[in-house]
N, C-alpha and C positions, 0 to 999 in steps of 0.2 A: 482364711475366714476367721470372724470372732468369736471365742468359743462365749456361752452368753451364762452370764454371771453377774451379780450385783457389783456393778462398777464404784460402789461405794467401798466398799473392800480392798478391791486393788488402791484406792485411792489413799486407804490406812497405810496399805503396804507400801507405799510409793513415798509417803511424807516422809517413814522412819530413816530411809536411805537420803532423800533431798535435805532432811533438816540436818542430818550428820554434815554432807558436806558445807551446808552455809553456817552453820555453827564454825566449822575451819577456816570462815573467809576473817569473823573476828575476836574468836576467840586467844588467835595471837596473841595480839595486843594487852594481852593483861599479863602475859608470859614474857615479853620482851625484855625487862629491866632482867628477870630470873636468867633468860638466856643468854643475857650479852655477862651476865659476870660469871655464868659456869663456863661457856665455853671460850672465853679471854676474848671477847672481839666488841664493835664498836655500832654506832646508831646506825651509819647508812649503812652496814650487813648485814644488822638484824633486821633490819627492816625487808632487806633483798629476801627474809625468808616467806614474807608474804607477797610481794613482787613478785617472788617466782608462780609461786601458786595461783595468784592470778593473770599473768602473763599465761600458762599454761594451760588454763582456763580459760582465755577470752577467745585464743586463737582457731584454735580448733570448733568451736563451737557453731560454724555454722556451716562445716563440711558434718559433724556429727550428726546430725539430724537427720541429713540425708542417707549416713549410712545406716541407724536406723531404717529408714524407710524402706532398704534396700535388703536389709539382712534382718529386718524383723525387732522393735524397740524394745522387748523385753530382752530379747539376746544380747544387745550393743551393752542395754542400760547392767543386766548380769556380770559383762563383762569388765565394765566402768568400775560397779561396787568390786569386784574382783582387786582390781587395780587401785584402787584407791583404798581399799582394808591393810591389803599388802604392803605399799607405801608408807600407811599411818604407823604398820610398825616398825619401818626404815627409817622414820622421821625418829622415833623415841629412843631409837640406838644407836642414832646417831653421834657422834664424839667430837668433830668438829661443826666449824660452823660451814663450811663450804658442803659437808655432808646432808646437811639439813637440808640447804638451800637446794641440792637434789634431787631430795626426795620430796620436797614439796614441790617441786616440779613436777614429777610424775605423780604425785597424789593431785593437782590441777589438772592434768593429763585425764585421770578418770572420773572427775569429776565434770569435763567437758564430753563424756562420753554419755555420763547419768544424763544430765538435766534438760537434752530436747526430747529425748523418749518418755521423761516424763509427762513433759506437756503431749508428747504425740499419743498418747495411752489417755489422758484427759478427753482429747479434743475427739478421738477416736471409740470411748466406748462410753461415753455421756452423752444423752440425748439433748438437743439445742433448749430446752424447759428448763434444766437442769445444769447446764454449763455454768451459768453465773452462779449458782450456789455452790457447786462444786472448788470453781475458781476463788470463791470469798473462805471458804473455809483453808483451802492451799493456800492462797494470799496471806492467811492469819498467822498461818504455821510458821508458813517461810519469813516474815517479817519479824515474827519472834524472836526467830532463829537467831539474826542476825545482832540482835539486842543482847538475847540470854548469853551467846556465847562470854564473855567477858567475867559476867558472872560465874556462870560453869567452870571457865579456865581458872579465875582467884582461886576458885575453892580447890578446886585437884591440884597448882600449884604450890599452895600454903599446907597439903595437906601431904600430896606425895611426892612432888617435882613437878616440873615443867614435863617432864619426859610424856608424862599420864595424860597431859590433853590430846593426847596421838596416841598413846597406848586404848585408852579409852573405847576408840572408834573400831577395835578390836571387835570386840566381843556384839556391838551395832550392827558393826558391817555383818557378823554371820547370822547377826537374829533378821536383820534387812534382807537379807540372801535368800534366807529360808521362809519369808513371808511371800515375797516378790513370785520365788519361783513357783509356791502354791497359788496364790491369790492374784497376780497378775495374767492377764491373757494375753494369746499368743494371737497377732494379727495378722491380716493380710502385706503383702510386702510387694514395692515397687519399684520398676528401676529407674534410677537415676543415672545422667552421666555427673563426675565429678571436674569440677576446675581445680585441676592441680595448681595449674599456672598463678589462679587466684589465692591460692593456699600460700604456695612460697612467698611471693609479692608479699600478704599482708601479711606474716610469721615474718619477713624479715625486714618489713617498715617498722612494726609496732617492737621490735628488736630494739634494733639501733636509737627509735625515738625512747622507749622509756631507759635503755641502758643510760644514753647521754644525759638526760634530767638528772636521772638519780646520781648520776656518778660526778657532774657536771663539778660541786664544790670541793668535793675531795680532790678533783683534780684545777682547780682552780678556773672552772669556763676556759678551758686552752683552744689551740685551734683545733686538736682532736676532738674533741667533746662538739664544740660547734659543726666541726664536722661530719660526725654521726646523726646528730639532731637533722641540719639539714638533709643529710643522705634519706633519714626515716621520712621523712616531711616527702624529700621526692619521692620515695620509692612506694609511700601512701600513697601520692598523687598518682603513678604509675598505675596502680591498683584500680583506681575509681575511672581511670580511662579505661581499661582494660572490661570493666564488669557493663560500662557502658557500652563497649562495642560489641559487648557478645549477647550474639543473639539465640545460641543455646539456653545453660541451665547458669546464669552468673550466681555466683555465691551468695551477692546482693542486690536483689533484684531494683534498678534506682528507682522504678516506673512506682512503689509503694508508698516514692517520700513526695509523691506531683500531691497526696492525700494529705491536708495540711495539720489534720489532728495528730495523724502517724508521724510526722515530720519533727513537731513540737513534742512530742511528748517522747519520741527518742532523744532529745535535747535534754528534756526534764530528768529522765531515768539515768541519763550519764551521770546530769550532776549528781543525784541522789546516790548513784555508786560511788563518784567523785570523795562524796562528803559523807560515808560513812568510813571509807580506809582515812580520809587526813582529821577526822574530827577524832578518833580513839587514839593514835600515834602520842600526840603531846598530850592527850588529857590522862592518859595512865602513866607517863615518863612523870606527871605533875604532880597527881597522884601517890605515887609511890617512891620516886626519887628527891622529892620537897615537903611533901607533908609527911610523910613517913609510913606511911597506908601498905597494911600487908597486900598481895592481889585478892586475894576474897574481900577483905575490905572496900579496897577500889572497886569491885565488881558490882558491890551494893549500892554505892554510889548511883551506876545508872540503872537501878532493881526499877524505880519506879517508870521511870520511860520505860522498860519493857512493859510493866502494869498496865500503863496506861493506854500501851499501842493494844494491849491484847482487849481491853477492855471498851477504846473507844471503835475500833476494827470492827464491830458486826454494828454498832449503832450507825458507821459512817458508810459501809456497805449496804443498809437497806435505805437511805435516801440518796445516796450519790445518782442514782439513776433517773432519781425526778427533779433533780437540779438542772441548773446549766456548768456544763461541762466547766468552764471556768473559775467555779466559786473556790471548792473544797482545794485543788491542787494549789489556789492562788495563795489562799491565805493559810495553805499548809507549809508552803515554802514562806512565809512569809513570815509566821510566828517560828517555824524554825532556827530562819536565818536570826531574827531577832534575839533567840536562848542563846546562841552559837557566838554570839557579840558580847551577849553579856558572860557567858562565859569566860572569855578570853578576857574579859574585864577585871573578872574576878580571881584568875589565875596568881594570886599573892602568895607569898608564906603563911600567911598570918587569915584569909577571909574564912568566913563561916561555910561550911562544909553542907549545915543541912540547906542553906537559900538555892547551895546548888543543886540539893538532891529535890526542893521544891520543883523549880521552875523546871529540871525534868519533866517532870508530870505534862509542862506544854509542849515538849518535846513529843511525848510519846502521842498525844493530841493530833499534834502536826502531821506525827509517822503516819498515822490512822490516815489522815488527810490525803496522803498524798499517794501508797502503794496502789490501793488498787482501784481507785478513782482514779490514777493515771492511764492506767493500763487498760483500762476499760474503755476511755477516750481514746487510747490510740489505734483501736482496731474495731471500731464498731464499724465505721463504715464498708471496711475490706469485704470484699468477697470470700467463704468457707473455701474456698479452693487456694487462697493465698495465706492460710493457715500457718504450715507449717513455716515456708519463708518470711511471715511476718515474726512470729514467736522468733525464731532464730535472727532476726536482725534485732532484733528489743532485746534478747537475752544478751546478746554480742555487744551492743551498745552500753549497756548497763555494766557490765565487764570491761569494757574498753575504760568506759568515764572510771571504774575501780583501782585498775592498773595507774592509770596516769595518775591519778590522785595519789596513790601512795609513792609512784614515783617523785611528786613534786614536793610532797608532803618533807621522802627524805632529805631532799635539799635545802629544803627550809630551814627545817630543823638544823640540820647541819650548818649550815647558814646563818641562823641567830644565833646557836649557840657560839662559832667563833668570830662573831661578834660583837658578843658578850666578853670576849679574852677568854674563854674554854677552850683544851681538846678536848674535840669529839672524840679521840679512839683512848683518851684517860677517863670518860665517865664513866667508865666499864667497870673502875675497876670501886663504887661508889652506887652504881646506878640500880642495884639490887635491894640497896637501902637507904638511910634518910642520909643524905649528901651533908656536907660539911655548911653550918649558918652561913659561914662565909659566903658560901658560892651559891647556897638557895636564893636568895635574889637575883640574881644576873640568869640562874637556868630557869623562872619562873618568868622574868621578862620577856627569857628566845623562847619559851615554851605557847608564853602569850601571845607573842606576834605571831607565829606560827598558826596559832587558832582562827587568826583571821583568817586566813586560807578557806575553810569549808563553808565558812558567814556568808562571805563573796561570790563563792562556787551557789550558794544556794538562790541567790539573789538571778544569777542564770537562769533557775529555775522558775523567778517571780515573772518572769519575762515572759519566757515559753508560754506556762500555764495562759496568762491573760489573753495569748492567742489564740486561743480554744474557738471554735465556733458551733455549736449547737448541730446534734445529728441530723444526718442525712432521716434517720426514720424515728421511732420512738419506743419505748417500754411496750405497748400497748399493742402492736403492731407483730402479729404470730407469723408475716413474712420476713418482718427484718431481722428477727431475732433467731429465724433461721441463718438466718447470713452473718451473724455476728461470728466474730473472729478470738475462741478466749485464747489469753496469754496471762503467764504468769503473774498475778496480780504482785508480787514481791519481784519479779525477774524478767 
């Protein structure tokens, strides 16, 4: 039973833990130049260090939920922050790079254990009046999150090491511990059967398929590499047979995606994962290995896209629901994709630094745009009883588009720079600071193309969104909005 308590509380308690771990998904990114010259190694294996962490994270996340369900969501989600504190401090003591890549493994590990009990503690002790408020202010947080990090990591970088964006979540995790286990309630708990069978299949499709991307230039696209690729590709395909013919408890239930808002806007939420891991990868290598930008510096860079998401996030939250579903997402993927181009345009030695910190601003516009006016279209229509397995296919989805993205991201990069005439496993020893005039043109060229990568992914999105169709019921309407389904307006 619930024990009953102002669910606004637990929901304080709940962000502190959730925004540490999305803070991890890109706070990398401003660290990476710092990592690859302390610990001697090169782009595509710093990059594996958040590969891992989202791979780790994508997989797990939609047997999580249910163990939740089973063993009670403040317990699982207890145990996640437990794992993922611990971890944080295995990443910062870490000595090599293989060690890292480890333990941010298992710090994804607990962080796929956090984030469906979050939403099952939302969905669960907020009354249907109250979900979409509750969800816009979560939405706001979380979306933040994913901005501020960059920021945050410059500053602990330039100021203590890279070590400290991991040390950090130290002393979170036990103030998050000790919030959680006062002010979150303890719920009712359900059984579930689990699909193991479903588990392996997709942990060892989404395997094979991001290893071979990522690894694909380093090893020259061989017949290994093609061969892993396609193994992943069947062994996915393998999967979506398998969830089809089961008619127990499938992992992912298909009957969800016959709903064509849910369908589209799991499309939308990929690329948006897609295009947050390959858009920060080259713009802080560009940043700080070509203009010479300490990482707090670079992390100011994109201050105002956070500003902006945080600011226009409640103005775009109280009309999204008296629109048509397709305006806000359309034309948020749209002015995105359009920053993202001209970015990549302006990726020079030599361009003006603040035009790019400007036209952020329409970035963070766009972000407002598009978090939780997607996610609000993807599951209005659902039935509350398809709650938790919606949330957990949208979470999963949104992680899956993360992973590949930054798996394709590293081969790109890998990829322009040699050929441009660069080693990749020689920037290391350079990429910590302003690179040699020589070579700043040729890695701001592979830096540039590479940008194109998230422009394109977002344009996926221009697509999806315009198939929006207008709900089944309306704002107004105190039966449908019982039936509304929230899901992470950021996840």
């Amino acid at each position: 039973m619930t024990t009953q308590r102002n669910p606004w509380l637990a929901l304080g308690a709940l962000v502190v833990g959730f925004f540490m771990i999305l803070l991890d998904m890109t706070i990398v990114a401003v660290a990476n130049p710092a990592i690859m010259t302390d610990l001697h190694t090169d782009i595509n294996k710093v990059i594996w260090v958040t590969s891992a962490y989202l791979l780790a994270y994508a997989v797990p996340l939609l047997i999580t939920g249910r163990l939740g369900d089973r063993v009670g969501p403040k317990n699982i989600y207890l145990i996640g922050l437990v794992v993922f504190t611990l971890s944080s401090l295995w990443c910062g003591l870490s000595g090599s790079i293989e060690m890292l890549i480890a333990a941010r493994a298992v710090q994804g590990l607990g962080a796929a254990l956090m984030t469906p009990q979050t939403m099952a503690v939302i969905t669960r002790t907020f009354p249907p009046h109250q979900r979409g408020a509750a969800m816009g202010a979560w939405g706001g947080v979380a979306g933040l999150a994913t901005l501020v990090g960059p920021i945050l990591g410059g500053v602990l970088v330039d100021g203590l090491g890279w070590n400290w964006i991991f040390y950090i979540n130290v002393p979170i995790g036990v103030i998050a511990f000790a919030l959680a286990w006062v002010l979150v309630p303890k719920l009712e708990t359900h059984r579930h059967k689990f699909d193991l069978t479903g588990v392996a299949l997709s942990a060892v499709g989404m395997l094979l398929l991001v290893f071979g991307i990522q690894e694909g230039n380093d090893r020259h696209w061989d017949a290994t590499i093609w061969g892993l690729i396609i193994a992943g590709v069947l062994v996915l395909g393998v999967f979506l047979y398998t969830q089809a013919r089961n008619t127990g408890e499938p992992l992912v239930p298909l009957s969800l995606f016959r709903e064509r808002n849910f369908a589209l806007a799991n499309l939308g939420i990929a690329a948006m994962g897609a295009t947050m891991t390959t858009l920060m990868v080259p713009a802080y290598f560009w940043l700080e290995a070509v203009r010479g930008y300490t990482p707090s510096q670079s992390g100011l860079v994109f201050a105002p896209m956070a500003v902006a998401t945080g600011i226009f996030g409640p103005i775009v939250g109280k009309i999204s629901d008296r629109m048509n579903p397709k305006v806000l997402p359309t034309l948020g993927f749209a002015v995105f994709s359009a920053v993202v181009f001209t970015y990549a345009a302006m990726m020079t030695p030599h361009s003006p630094i603040a035009v790019f910190m400007i036209i952020g601003v329409a970035s963070g516009f766009a972000n407002a745009c598009i978090w939780a006016p997607l996610a609000s279209t993807a599951t209005r229509n659902l039935p509350i009883q398809q709650a938790g397995a919606a949330a957990g296919v949208y979470n999963t989805t949104r992680q899956i588009g993360s992973v590949l993205g930054s798996a394709a991201i590293s081969a790109l990069v890998s990829s322009r720079v040699s050929a441009q005439g660069l080693v990749t496993g020689k920037m290391s020893e350079g990429a910590g600071s302003h690179i040699p005039a020589a070579l700043a043109g040729k890695f701001s060229t592979a830096l540039s193309q590479s940008m194109l990568l998230p422009g394109f992914i977002l344009l996926i999105g221009v697509v999806a969104s315009i198939g929006f169709v207008r709900s089944k019921s309306t704002p107004a309407a105190a039966p449908a909005q019982q039936d509304a389904v929230p899901v992470d307006a950021a996840h």
